[in-house]
N, C-alpha and C positions, 0 to 999 in steps of 0.2 A: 776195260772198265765200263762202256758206256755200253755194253753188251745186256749188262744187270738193269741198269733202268730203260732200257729199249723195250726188251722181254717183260717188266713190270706193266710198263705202259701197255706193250700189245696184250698183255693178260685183262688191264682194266677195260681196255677197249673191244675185247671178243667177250668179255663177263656179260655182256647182254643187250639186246640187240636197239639199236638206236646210242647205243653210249657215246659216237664217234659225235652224233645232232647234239646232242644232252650238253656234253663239254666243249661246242662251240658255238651254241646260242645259251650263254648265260653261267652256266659252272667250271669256265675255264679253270678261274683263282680255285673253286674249290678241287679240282685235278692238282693243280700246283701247290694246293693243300697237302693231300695223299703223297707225293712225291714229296715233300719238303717232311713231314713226318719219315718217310721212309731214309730218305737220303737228308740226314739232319745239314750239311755240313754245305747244300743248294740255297739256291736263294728264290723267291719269287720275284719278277719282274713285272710292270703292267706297263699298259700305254695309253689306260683308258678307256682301251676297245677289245684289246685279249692280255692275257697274264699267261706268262709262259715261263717256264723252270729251266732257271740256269744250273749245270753240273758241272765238274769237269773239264772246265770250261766250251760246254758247246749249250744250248738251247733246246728247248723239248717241249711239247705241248701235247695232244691225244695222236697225232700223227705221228710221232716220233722225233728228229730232227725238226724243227722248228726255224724260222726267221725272225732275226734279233733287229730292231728298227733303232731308230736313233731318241727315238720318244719313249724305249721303256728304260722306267727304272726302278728301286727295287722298292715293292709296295707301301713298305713303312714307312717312304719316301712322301707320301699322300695325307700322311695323317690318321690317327688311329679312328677319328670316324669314316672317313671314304674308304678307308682298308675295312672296316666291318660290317658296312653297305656294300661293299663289292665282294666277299666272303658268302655276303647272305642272300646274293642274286640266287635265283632259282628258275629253273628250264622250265616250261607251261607247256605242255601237249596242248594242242587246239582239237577240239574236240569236233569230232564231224556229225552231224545230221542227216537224219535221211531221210 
């Protein structure tokens, strides 16, 4: 069973280059998004610092298997403004000069 969202995950994370930086400086929840759409029946977890998708019972984030700490719980847990400030973080390329 965990085969299906393994392969989703690796599919979101070869869809284009940089997605591995993207979904772990700042659009964690919104991966956890994607996967909670896909797989209705997961939950999102946060800890304040990364949001990771529970399945199955096992944990998942843009690397695959994930580490479950004792600080996450499940986003709704936060309140529906901190869960829609943490939805709406967004990754910032820094832009180089030359």
């Amino acid at each position: 069973m965990n085969s299906h969202i393994l392969q989703t995950i690796a599919l979101i994370r070869d869809s284009f280059d940089g997605a591995e930086t993207v979904y772990t400086q700042g659009s964690c929840v919104k991966l956890a998004m994607i996967l909670k759409h896909i797989y209705p029946e997961g939950k999102i977890l946060y800890d304040l610092s990364h949001a990771i998708f529970e399945y199955n019972g096992n944990v998942f984030d843009i690397h695959g298997y994930a580490a479950l700490n004792i600080n996450h719980i499940p986003i709704e847990e936060y309140g529906i403004i901190a869960a829609y400030n943490s939805m709406n973080l967004k990754w910032h390329k820094k832009i180089e000069t030359k």
